[in-house]
C-alpha positions in Angstrom: 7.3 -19.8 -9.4 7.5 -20.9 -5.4 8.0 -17.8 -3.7 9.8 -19.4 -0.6 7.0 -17.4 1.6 6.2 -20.7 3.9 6.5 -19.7 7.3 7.6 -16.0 7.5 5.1 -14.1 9.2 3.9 -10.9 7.1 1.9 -7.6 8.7 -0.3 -6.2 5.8 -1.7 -3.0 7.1 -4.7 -1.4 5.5 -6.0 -4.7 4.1 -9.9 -5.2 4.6 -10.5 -3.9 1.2 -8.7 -3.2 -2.2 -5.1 -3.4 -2.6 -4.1 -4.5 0.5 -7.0 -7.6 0.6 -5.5 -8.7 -2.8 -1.6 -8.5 -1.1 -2.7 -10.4 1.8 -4.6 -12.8 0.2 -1.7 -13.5 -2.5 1.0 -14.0 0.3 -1.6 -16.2 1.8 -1.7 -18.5 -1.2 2.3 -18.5 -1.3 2.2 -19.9 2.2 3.0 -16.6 4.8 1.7 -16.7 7.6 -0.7 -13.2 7.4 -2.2 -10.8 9.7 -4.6 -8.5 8.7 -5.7 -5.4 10.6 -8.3 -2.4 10.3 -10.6 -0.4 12.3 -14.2 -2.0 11.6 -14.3 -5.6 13.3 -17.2 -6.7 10.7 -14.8 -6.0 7.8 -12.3 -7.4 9.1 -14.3 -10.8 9.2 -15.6 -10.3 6.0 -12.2 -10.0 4.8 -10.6 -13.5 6.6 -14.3 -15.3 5.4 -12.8 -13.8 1.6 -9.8 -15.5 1.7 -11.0 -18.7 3.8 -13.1 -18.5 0.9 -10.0 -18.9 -1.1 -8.7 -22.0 0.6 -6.1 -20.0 2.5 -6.5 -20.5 6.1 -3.1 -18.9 7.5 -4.5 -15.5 8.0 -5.6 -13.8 10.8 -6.8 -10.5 12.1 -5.8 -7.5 14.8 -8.1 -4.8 15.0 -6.4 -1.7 15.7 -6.0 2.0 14.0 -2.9 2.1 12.6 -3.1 5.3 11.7 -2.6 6.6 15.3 0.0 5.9 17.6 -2.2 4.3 20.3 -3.3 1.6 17.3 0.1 1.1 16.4 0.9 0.6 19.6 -1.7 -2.0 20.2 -0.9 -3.9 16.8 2.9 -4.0 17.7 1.9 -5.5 21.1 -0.8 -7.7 19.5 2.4 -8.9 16.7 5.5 -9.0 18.2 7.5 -10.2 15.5 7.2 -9.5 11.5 9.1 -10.8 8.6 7.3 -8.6 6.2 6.2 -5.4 6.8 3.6 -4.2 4.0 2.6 -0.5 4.5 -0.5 -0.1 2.6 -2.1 1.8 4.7 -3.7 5.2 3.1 -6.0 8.0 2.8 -6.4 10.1 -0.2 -9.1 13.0 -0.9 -9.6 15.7 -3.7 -9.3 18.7 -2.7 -8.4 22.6 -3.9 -5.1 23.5 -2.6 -6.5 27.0 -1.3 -9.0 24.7 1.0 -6.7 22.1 2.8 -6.4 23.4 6.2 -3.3 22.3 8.4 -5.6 19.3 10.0 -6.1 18.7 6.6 -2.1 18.4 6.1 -1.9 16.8 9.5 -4.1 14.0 9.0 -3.1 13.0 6.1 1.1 12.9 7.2 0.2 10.8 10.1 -2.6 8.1 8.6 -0.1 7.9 5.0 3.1 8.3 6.8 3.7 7.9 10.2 1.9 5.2 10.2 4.5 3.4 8.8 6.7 5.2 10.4 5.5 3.6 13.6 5.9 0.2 12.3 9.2 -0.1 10.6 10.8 1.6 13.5 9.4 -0.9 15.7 9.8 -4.1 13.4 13.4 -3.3 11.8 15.7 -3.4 14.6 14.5 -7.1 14.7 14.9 -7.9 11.3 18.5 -6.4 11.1 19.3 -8.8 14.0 17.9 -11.9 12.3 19.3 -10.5 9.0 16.3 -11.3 7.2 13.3 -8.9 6.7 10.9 -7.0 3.8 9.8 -3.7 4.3 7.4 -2.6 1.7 6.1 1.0 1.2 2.8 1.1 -1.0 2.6 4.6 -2.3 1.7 6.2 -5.9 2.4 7.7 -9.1 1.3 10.6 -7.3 4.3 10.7 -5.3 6.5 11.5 -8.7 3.4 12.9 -10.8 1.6 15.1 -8.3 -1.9 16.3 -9.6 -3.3 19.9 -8.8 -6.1 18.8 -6.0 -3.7 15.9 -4.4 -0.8 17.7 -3.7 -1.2 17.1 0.4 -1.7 13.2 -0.8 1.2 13.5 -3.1 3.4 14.8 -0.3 2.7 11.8 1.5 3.4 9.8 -1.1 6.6 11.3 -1.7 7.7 11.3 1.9 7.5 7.4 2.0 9.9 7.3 -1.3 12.2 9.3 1.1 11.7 6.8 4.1 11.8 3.7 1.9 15.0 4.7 0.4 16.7 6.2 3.6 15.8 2.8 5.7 17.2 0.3 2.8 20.5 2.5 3.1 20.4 1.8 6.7 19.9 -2.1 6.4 23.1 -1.9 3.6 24.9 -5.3 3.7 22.3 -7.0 5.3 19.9 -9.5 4.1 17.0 -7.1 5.0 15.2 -4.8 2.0 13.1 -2.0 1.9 11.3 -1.0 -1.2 8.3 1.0 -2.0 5.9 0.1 -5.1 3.6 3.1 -6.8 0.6 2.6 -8.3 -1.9 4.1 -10.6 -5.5 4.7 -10.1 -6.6 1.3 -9.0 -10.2 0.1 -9.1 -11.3 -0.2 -5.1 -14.5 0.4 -3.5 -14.5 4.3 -3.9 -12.8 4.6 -7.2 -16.1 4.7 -9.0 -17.6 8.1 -6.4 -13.7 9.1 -6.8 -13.7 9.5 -10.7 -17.5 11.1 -10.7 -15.8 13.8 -8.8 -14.3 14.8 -12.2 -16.9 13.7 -15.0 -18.9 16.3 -17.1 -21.8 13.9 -16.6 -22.1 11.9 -13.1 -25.2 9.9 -14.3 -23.0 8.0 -17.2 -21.9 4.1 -16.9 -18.8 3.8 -14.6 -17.0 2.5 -18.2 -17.8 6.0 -19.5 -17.0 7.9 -16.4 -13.4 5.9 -16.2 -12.7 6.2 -19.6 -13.3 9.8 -19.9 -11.2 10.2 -16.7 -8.3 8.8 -18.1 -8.5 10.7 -21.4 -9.0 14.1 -19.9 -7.1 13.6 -16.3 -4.6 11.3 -17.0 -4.3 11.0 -20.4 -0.1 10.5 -20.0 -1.1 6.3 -18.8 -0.7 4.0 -21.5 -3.2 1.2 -20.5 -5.9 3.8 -20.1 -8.1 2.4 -17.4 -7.5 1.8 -13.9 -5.0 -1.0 -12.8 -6.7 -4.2 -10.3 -5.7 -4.5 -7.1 -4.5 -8.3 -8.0 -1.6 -6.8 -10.6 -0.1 -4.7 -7.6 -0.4 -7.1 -5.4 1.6 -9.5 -7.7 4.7 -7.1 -7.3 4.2 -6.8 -3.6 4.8 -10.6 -3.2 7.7 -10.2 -5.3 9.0 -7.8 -3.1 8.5 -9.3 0.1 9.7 -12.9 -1.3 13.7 -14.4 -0.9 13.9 -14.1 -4.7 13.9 -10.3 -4.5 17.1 -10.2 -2.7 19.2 -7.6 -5.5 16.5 -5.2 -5.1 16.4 -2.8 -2.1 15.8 1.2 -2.0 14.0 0.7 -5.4 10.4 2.9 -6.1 9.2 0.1 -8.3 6.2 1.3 -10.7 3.1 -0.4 -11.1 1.1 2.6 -12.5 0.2 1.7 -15.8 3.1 4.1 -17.5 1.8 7.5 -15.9 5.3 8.1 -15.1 7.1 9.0 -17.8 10.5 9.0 -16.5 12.1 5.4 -17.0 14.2 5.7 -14.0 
């Protein structure tokens, strides 16, 4: 299926590794025009040499924090106009609720959310004018399914639900959407150190160590292992393509049935 990407420009934050590598490099291949951005300049050309490597040459790079406003700042300056704004940006920690101080909460709110914040209150106006524009929110199951030593993470999570819906009310009648998408756990760099955090025996094979995290800490998702970045970046494209036009202020799940709600 011809996404009907050619030519719009799309702003993927957060994308040297994981999810948001796979989401630019699969609107590269549908022919956007991408920019990538992150803090470290040698991942960042690791990242354009990965998908150069994948015959898609219409990417390129800003370095900036986005997390903070004076990197938000400089990536708005550095990208004056967006099509597609993918919020992928994220932190996430565990952590006992007794032991997350307020720079704890702090940190967190501005790197998940204001960081997008920042973005789509810079890049919307625009888009409204045009009356064309995407505005994509990636959060997480956690932001419906909170666990017990994420709950600062969840509130992040649950925040850009609240953005994401209140922002596609504002663009009502317009041909400009705003959607978020919510994944499960999904394999990444640190997801292997992540899940040891919560084995009974550290020194197993990563198969063991994910499998007996799903059974014991998320034993409610029904394809038992954790979800590739490629399957929510699939959605993403979706979401930021012409053909998604009847769905705005949706929280669309890609988290392997850990919700259990349908709605």
């Amino acid at each position: 299926m011809d996404l009907q990407l050619t030519d719009k420009i799309a702003l993927v934050t957060g994308s040297t590794a994981g999810i948001g590598l796979e989401i630019a490099r699969c609107l590269a291949a549908e022919g956007a025009e991408v920019v990538i951005t992150g803090r470290d300049q040698a991942k960042l050309d690791r990242a354009l040499d990965d998908i150069a490597g994948s015959r898609h040459r219409n990417v390129s790079a800003v370095r900036a924090d986005s997390g903070t406003a004076e990197g938000a700042n400089m990536l708005i300056r550095a990208v004056p106009k967006v099509d597609i704004l993918v919020n992928n940006l994220g932190i996430y920690e565990s952590r006992k609720f007794s032991e997350i101080t307020d720079e704890n909460w702090l940190h967190m709110f501005e790197v998940n959310v204001l960081s997008g914040v920042r973005l789509a209150r810079a890049y919307f106006p625009s888009m409204l004018t045009r009356n064309w524009g995407r505005i994509i929110f990636v959060s997480s199951e956690a932001a419906l399914v909170t666990a017990p030593d994420m709950i600062h993470y969840g509130m992040t999570k649950t925040a850009q639900l609240a953005i994401s819906r209140g922002l596609a009310v504002a663009a009502k009648g317009t041909g400009v959407t705003v959607n978020s998408v919510l994944p499960g756990p999904t394999r990444s760099e640190g997801i292997v150190d992540f899940l040891k955090g919560f084995s009974s025996n550290p020194d197993a094979s990563a198969e063991e160590i994910e499998a007996e995290f799903f059974a014991k800490q998320r034993p409610a998702s029904l394809l038992q292992r954790t979800i590739e970045a490629e399957e929510i970046a699939s959605m993403v494209a979706y979401l930021a393509s012409p053909r998604s036009a009847a769905t705005s202020g949706a929280a669309m799940h890609v988290d392997g049935g850990l919700i259990t709600t349908i709605a």
